[in-house]
SEBA-747937 format. One record per residue (C-alpha): x, y, z. Coordinates in steps of 0.2 Angstrom, whole numbers, padded with zeros to 4 digits, always signed. Example, Ala and Ser with C-alpha at 12.3 -4.5 7.8 and 13.67 -1.06 7.14 Angstrom:
! residues 2
+0062-0022+0039;+0068-0005+0036;
***
This chain:
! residues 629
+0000+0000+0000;+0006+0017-0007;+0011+0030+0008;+0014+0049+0000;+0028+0060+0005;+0016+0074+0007;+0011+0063+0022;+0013+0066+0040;+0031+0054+0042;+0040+0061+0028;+0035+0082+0032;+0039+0080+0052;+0059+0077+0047;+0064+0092+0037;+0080+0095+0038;+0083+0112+0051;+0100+0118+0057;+0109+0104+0065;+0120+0103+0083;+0130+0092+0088;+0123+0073+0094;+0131+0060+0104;+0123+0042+0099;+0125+0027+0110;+0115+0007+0107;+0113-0005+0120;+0117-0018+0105;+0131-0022+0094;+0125-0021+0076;+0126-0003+0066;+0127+0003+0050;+0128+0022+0044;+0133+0023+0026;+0137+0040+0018;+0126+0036-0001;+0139+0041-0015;+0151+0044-0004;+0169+0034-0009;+0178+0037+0008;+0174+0036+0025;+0169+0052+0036;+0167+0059+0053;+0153+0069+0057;+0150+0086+0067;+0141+0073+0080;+0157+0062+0081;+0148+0047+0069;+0158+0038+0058;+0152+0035+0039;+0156+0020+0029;+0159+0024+0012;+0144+0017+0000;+0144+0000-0002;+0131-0016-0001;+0120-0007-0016;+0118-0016-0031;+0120-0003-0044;+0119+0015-0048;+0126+0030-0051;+0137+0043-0040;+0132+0062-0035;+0132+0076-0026;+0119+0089-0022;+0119+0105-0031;+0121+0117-0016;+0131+0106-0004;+0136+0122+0009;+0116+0121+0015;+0118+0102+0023;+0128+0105+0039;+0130+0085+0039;+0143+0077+0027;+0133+0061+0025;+0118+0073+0016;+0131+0080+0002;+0130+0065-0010;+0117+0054-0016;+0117+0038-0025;+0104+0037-0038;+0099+0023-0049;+0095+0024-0069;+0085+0013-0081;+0102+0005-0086;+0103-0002-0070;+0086-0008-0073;+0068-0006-0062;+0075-0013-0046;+0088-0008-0036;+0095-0013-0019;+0106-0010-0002;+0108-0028+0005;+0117-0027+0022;+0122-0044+0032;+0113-0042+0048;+0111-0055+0062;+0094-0061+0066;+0083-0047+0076;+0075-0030+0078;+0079-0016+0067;+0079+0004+0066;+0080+0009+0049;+0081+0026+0042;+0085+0035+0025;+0089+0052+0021;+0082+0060+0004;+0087+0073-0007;+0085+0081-0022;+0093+0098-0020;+0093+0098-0041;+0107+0087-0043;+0105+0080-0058;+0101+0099-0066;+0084+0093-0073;+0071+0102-0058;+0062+0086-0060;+0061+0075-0043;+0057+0058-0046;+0043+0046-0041;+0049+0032-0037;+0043+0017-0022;+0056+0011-0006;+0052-0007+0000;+0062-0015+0015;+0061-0036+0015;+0049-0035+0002;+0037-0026+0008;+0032-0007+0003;+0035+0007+0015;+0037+0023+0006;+0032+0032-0010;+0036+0046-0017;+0029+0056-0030;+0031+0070-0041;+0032+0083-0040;+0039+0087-0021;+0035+0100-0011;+0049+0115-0010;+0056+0111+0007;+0059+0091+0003;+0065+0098-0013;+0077+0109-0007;+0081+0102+0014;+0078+0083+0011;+0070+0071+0024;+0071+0058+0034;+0062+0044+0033;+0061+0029+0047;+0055+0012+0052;+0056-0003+0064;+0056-0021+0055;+0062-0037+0058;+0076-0044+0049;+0078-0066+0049;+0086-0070+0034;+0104-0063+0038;+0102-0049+0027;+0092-0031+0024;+0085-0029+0008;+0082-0010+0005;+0075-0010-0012;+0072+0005-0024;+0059+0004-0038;+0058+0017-0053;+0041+0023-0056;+0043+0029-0077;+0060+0033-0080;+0064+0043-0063;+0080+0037-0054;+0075+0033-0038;+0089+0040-0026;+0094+0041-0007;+0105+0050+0002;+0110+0041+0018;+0107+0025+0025;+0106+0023+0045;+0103+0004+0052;+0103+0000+0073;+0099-0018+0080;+0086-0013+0094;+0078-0022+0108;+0067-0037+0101;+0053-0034+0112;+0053-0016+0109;+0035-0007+0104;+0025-0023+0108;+0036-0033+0096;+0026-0048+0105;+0008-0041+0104;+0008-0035+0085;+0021-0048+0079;+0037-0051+0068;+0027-0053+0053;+0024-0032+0053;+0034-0016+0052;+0032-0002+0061;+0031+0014+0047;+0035+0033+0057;+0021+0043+0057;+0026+0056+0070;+0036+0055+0085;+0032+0072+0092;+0042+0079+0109;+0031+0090+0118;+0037+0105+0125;+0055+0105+0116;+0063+0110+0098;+0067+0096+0087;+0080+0086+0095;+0091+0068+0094;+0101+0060+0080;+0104+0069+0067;+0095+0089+0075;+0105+0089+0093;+0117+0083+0104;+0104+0072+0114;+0107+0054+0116;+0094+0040+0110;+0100+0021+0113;+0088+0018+0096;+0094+0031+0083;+0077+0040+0085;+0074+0059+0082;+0059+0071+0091;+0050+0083+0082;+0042+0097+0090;+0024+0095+0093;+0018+0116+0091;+0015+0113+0073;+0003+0100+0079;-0009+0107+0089;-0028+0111+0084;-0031+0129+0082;-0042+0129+0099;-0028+0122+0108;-0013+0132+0101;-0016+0147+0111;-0020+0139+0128;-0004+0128+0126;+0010+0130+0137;+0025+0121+0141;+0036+0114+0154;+0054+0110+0159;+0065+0102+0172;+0082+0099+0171;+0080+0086+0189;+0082+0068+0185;+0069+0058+0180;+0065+0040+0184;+0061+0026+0175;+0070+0029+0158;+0082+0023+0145;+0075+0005+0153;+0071-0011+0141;+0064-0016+0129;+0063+0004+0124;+0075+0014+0131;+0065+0030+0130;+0079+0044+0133;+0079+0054+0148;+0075+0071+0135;+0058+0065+0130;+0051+0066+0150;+0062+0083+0156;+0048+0092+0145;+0030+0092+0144;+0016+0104+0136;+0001+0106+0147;-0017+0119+0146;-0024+0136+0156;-0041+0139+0158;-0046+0121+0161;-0046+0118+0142;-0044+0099+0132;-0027+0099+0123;-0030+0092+0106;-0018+0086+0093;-0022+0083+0072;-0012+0070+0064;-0011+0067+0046;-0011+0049+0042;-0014+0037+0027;-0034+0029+0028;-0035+0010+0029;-0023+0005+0041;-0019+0002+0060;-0009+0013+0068;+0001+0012+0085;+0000+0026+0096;+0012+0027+0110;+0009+0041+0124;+0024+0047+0138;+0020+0055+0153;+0030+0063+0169;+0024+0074+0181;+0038+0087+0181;+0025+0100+0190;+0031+0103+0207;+0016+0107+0214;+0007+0092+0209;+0010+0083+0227;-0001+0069+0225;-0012+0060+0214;-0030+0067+0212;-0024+0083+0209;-0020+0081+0188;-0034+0068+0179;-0039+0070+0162;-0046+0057+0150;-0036+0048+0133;-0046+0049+0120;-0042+0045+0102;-0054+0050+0087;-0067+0051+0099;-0066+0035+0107;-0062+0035+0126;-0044+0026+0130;-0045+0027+0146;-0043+0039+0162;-0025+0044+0165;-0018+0050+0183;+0001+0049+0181;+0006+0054+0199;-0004+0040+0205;+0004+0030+0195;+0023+0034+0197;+0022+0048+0207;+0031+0065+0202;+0047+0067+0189;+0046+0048+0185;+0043+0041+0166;+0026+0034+0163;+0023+0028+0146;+0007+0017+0138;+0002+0013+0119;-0016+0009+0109;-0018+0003+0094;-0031+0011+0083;-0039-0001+0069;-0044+0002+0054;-0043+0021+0052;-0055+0026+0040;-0051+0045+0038;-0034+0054+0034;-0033+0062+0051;-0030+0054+0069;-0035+0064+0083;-0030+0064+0098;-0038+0074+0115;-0034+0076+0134;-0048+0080+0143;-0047+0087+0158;-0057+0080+0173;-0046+0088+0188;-0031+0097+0184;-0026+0101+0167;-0018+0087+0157;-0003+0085+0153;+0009+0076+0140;+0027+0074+0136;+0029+0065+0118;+0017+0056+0106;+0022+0043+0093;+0012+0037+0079;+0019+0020+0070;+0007+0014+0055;+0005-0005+0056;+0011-0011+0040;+0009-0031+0038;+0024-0040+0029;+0020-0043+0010;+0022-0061+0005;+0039-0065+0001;+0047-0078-0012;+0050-0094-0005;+0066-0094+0002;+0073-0111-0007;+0068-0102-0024;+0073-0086-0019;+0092-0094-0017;+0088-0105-0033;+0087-0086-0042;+0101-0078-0035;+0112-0093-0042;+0104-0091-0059;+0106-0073-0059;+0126-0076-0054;+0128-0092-0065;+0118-0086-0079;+0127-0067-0078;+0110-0059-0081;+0114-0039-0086;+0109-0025-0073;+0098-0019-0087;+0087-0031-0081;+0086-0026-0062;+0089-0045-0054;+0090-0035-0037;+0082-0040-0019;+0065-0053-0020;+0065-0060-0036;+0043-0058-0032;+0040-0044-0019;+0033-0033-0014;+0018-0039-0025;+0013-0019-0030;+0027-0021-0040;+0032-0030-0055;+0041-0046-0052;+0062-0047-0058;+0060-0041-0078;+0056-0061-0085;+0049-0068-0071;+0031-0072-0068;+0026-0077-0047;+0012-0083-0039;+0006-0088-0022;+0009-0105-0016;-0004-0117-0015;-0008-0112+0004;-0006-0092+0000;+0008-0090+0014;+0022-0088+0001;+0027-0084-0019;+0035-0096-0030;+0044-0094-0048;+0030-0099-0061;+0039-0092-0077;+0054-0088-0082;+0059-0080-0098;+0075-0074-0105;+0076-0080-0121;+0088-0070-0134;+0096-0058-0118;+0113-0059-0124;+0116-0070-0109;+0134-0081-0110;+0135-0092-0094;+0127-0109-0091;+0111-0114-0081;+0115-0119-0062;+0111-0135-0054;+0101-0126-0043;+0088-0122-0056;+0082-0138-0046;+0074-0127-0032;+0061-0122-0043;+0049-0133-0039;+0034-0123-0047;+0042-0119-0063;+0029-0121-0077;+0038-0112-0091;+0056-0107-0095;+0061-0101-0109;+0082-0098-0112;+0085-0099-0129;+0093-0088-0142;+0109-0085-0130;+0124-0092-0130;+0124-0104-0114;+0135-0118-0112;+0139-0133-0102;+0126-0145-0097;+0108-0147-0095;+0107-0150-0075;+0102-0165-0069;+0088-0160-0060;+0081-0150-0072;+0061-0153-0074;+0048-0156-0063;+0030-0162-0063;+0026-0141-0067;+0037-0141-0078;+0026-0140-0096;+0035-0129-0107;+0054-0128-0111;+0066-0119-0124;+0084-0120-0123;+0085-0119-0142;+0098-0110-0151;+0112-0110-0138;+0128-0121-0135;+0124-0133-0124;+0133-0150-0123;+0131-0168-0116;+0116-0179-0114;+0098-0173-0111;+0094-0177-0091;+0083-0192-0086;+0074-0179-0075;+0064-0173-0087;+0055-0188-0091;+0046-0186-0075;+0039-0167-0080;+0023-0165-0089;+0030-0158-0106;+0021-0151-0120;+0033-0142-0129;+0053-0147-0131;+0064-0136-0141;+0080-0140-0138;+0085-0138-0156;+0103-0130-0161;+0114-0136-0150;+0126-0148-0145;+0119-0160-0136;+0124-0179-0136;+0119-0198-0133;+0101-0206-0132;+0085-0198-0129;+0075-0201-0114;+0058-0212-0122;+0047-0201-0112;+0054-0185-0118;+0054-0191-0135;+0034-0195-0131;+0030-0178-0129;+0029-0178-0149;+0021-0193-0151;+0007-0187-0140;+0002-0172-0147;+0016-0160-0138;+0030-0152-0148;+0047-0156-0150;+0061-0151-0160;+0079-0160-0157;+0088-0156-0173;+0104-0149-0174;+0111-0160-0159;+0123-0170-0169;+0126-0180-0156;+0109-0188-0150;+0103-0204-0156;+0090-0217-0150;+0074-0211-0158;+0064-0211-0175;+0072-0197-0183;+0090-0199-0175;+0103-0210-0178;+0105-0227-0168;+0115-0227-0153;+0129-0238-0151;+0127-0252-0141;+0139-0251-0129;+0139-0232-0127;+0127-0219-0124;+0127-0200-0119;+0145-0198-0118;+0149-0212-0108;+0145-0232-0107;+0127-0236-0108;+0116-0247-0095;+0119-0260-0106;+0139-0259-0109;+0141-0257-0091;+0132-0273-0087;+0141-0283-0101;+0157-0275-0094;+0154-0281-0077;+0147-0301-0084;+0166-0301-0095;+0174-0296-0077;+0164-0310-0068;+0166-0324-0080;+0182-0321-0082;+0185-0320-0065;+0176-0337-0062;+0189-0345-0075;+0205-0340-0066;+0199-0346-0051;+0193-0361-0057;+0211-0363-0066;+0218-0362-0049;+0207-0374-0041;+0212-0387-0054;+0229-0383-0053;+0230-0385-0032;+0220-0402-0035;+0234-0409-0048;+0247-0403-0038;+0242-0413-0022;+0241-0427-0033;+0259-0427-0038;+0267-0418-0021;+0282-0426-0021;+0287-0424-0040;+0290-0406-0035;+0296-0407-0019;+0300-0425-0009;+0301-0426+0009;+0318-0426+0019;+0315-0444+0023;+0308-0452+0007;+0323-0444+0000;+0337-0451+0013;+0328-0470+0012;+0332-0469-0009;+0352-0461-0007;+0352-0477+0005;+0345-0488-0008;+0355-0480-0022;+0371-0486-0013;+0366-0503-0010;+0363-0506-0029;+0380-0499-0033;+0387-0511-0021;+0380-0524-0027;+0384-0521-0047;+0403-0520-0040;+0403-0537-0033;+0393-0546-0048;+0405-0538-0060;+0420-0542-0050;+0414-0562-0049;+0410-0561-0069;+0429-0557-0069;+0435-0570-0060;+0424-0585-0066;+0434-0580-0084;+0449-0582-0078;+0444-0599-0071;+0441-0594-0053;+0429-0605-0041;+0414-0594-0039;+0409-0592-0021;+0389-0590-0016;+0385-0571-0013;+0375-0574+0004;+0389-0586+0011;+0397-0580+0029;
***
């Protein structure tokens, strides 16, 4: 929902002459970045700037009367031009928790046109400012600031800028403090809402805090002065109060209201309501938070000062602050206005013993979070955007899908998720973008994807393997350079149109992808020299497919390896059982072999003596019996 610069939270923080300011946090977690700066600073306040950085794109410089802003973060800009596309963003790393966010914008003529631009400001998807031109002369000239609370659970701000025609969005400075995570009723209204300033009136006191003086908030905030919100019946019965005594009960958890805001109050003579006009935005809830202190010294009890609370003419309830807390002590309470149907909110005191009395008024429109993109798919885009190297022409900045007010990332097509809580990637179309890289495995995330549509670009590398999922109904990827085999995944899609034509794809064609032609779909695979399996397309080898061995040359592989596996083992068994056949052939025992040396010698022997007797007997010697003694 649109809010107007002409509103009530953009006019309160013209820019008036600053004093110096001293800023101190309860928590760790700050970032003040001087917008088109390139260097670091100090200011007069003793805050140091980071030079710009964490922005996705844009252009550098500096307003055209830079002696009028006494701060040296409101003397450049960063702006943002069509050829950085639509959408433009600051993402800051942020830990999980509560955040005070605020922007400084300036025109100041910078560009030499006298032409302010419209353009929208989102924070985590969801819309918080708009502005439109033309501005009025003192935004035009002074600047504002602008300022929110939100909750930040991803690790990281998203501060987006939106171009409304052909304006440059632009910003000036951007201020971020962790705060308390139950601060302003974080529990009652919730995470999923942010808290958009309205007013945050200090009664009683100029303008003062960050930014205007050298007063300290713990939250960054700033106080405008309430005079110039006063009805016209009340302006001339106001009067103020001060104390400089100490006050009690401040700078305390979850809010850490500063000691200021209760040393000052604005009250009423002659027994008068004291009535406040606020200019809002119908059709929203707004919280309204009200401080008290009874700095009055002759306010000795309570009784003496009672008035009514009442909001566009519904009663609050009855306030008695020194009954409650007694004298120079913070007292604070809040209510939430549904609903609002008007443009103004108006609140009233109304005296019932005493006149009342009131130290600072704060009005926070209720803005619930805008349905975000999944966050799975979300990180599937921001890989496609890398992997693909998408142009900044075409604005790939922030939430691929939110805030839903505006268009989705130039290409994509969204939609809410079957149970409404989320957006998901329905389309996505790219084709003849000049775009050079190759589509990332994480294309997978996008679990909705009924279209995509890549072709005429010069893509390479391979189809992912998870590419295609039961959504998935049309898919182009003609006309690029894309190699190796077409992904089983896709078989399990429910195509109706395949164009994978020109490129240089290899291997056999899944049947069911093939199918989609055969049953009435469309499919065009020529120019892929290297695919094969189907009508149309050359056989595949039988033993390799896709680059690599088919199913079927992998098993007969693995059969070869077993059979011949069970041959050399069998050859060994056969082998041991011979051999224990025939032991000693190749190696006799110790004694078998000593018994046949033994035997060996006898034998000898024994020829010896046989041929010594033949010798004999010739020459006509008796011949004695061998076994005689």
């Amino acid at each position: 929902m649109p809010f107007s610069p002409s509103s009530f939270f953009l006019s309160i923080f013209s820019i008036f002459l600053l004093l110096p300011l001293s800023l101190s946090s309860p928590f760790n977690t700050s970032f003040f970045i001087d917008c088109g700066s390139p260097e670091s600073s100090t200011d007069v306040f003793n805050r140091t700037w980071l030079p710009d950085q964490f922005y996705s794109g844009g252009s550098t410089a500096v307003v055209s009367e830079p002696l009028r802003f006494h701060l040296v973060a409101e003397k450049t800009v960063r702006y943002f031009p069509l050829s950085f596309g639509k959408k433009n963003c600051y993402v800051l790393p942020l830990p999980t928790g509560r955040y005070y966010i605020r922007t400084f914008t300036v025109y100041d003529n910078y560009d030499g046109k006298s032409h302010s631009p419209s353009f929208d400001v989102s924070v985590e998807g969801t819309l918080v400012f708009s502005w439109r031109s033309p501005w009025p002369e003192n935004l035009l000239r002074d600047g504002s600031y602008s300022d929110l609370f939100a909750f930040i659970g991803d690790g990281e701000l998203d501060l987006c800028f939106y171009s409304i025609a052909t304006d440059p969005p632009i910003v000036g400075s951007l201020e971020v403090l962790q705060v308390d995570p139950s601060s302003y009723d974080a529990d009652g209204t919730g995470r999923d809402v942010l808290l958009v300033n309205y007013g945050r009136l200090t009664c009683g006191s100029d303008q003062w805090g960050p930014g205007f003086t050298n007063d300290t908030d713990s939250f960054g905030r700033s106080w405008q002065s309430d005079e110039d919100f006063r009805s016209d019946e009340t302006k001339p019965l106001a009067r103020s109060l001060s104390t400089v005594k100490k006050i009690k009960g401040v700078d305390q958890p979850p809010n850490y209201f500063p000691v200021k805001l209760y040393q000052t109050a604005v009250t009423v003579s002659e027994g008068g309501p004291l009535v406040y006009e606020l200019e809002v935005d119908a059709k929203l809830d707004y919280l309204l938070w009200f401080h008290f202190s009874e700095i009055d010294s002759t306010v000795k009890k309570g009784g003496e000062r009672v008035f009514d609370l009442v909001v566009n003419e519904e009663k609050v309830r009855r306030v008695d602050v020194f009954n409650e807390v007694g004298g120079f002590a913070a007292y604070s309470l809040n209510y939430t206005v549904k609903n609002l149907s008007s443009t103004t909110l108006t609140v009233k005191l109304s005296p019932i013993s005493g006149a009342p009395i009131i130290s600072g008024l704060e009005t926070y429109a209720i803005v619930p979070a805008d349905m975000a993109t999944v966050p799975e798919q979300k990180t599937a885009m921001k890989a496609l955007k890398e992997s693909l190297r998408v142009p900044d022409r075409m604005g790939w900045n922030g939430d691929p899908c939110a805030p839903t007010s505006w268009d989705a990332w130039e290409g994509v097509a969204c939609r809410p998720n079957p149970q409404g809580s989320a957006l998901v990637i329905f389309q996505i179309d790219l084709g003849s973008q000049g775009l050079k890289g190759f589509i990332s495995e994480q294309i997978s995330l996008l679990t909705n994807l009924n279209s995509l549509n890549l072709s005429s670009n010069s893509l390479t590398g391979p189809l992912p393997s998870g590419l295609g999922h039961k959504s998935l109904v049309s898919l182009d990827l003609s006309n690029n350079q894309l190699t190796g085999p077409i992904p089983e995944s896709l078989s399990t899609s429910s195509l109706k149109l395949v164009l994978l034509n020109g490129n240089e794809l290899q291997g056999k064609v899944p049947e069911e992808v093939y199918s989609v032609g055969v049953h009435g779909g469309i499919i065009d695979l020529s120019g892929n020299k290297g695919l094969c399996g189907v009508p149309s397309l050359p056989s595949c080898p039988l033993l390799w497919e896709n680059g690599h061995l088919s199913k079927g040359g992998k098993i007969a592989i693995a059969v070869s390896c077993v059979v011949v596996l069970v041959l050399v083992l069998l050859f060994i068994y056969l082998c041991c059982i011979w051999r224990g056949r025939h032991d000693y052939d190749f190696a006799p025992p110790t004694d078998l072999t000593s018994l046949a040396a033994k035997r060996n010698r006898y034998q000898r022997q024994k020829s010896l003596m046989l041929l010594e007797m033949e010798s004999q007997h010739a020459k006509g010697m008796p011949t004695l019996p061998l076994n005689s003694q």
